[in-house]
C-alpha positions in Angstrom: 42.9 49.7 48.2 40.0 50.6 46.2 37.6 53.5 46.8 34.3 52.8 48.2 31.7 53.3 45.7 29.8 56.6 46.6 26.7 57.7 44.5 27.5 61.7 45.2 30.1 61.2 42.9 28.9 60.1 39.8 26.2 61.8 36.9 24.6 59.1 34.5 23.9 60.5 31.2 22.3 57.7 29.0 25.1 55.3 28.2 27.6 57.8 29.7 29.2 57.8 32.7 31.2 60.9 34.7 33.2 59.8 38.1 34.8 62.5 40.4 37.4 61.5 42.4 39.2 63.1 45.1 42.9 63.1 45.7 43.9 63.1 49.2 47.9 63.8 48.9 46.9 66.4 45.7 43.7 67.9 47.3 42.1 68.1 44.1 39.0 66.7 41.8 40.0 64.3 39.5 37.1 63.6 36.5 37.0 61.0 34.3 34.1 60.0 31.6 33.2 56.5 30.2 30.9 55.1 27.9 29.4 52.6 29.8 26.5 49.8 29.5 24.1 51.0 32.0 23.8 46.6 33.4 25.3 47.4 36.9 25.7 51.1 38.8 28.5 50.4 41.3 30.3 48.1 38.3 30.2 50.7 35.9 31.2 53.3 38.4 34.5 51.1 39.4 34.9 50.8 34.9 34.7 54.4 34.8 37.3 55.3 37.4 39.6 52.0 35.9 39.0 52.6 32.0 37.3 56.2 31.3 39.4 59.2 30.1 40.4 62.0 32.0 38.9 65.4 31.4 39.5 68.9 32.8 38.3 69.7 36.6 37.0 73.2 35.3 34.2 71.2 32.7 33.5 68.6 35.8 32.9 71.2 38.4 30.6 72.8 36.4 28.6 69.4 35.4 28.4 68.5 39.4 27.4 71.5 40.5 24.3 71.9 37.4 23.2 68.5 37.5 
């Protein structure tokens, strides 16, 4: 099943983009950053969460909650 593409849940920074997802079973944040070609929002954002690397929670709370 894939996630439904929600807008709260990713930043845009130029070409880079940063996608939280949240783990139901784990109930945690799971980040994970992309360099991305800026064409389509809700395709990029479904590249992001399929191809981008995972980075800590701690640095991705702190980017949500500033920007």
């Amino acid at each position: 099943m894939r996630l439904k593409f929600d807008r709260a849940n990713v930043r845009w920074f130029n070409n880079v983009g940063i996608v939280r997802r949240y783990d139901e079973q784990t109930k945690v944040w799971f980040y994970f950053i992309k360099n991305i070609d800026g064409f389509d929002e809700e395709t990029d954002y479904y590249c992001i969460l399929d191809w981008g690397t995972h980075f800590p929670a701690e640095v991705g709370n702190l980017l949500f909650d500033k920007y």
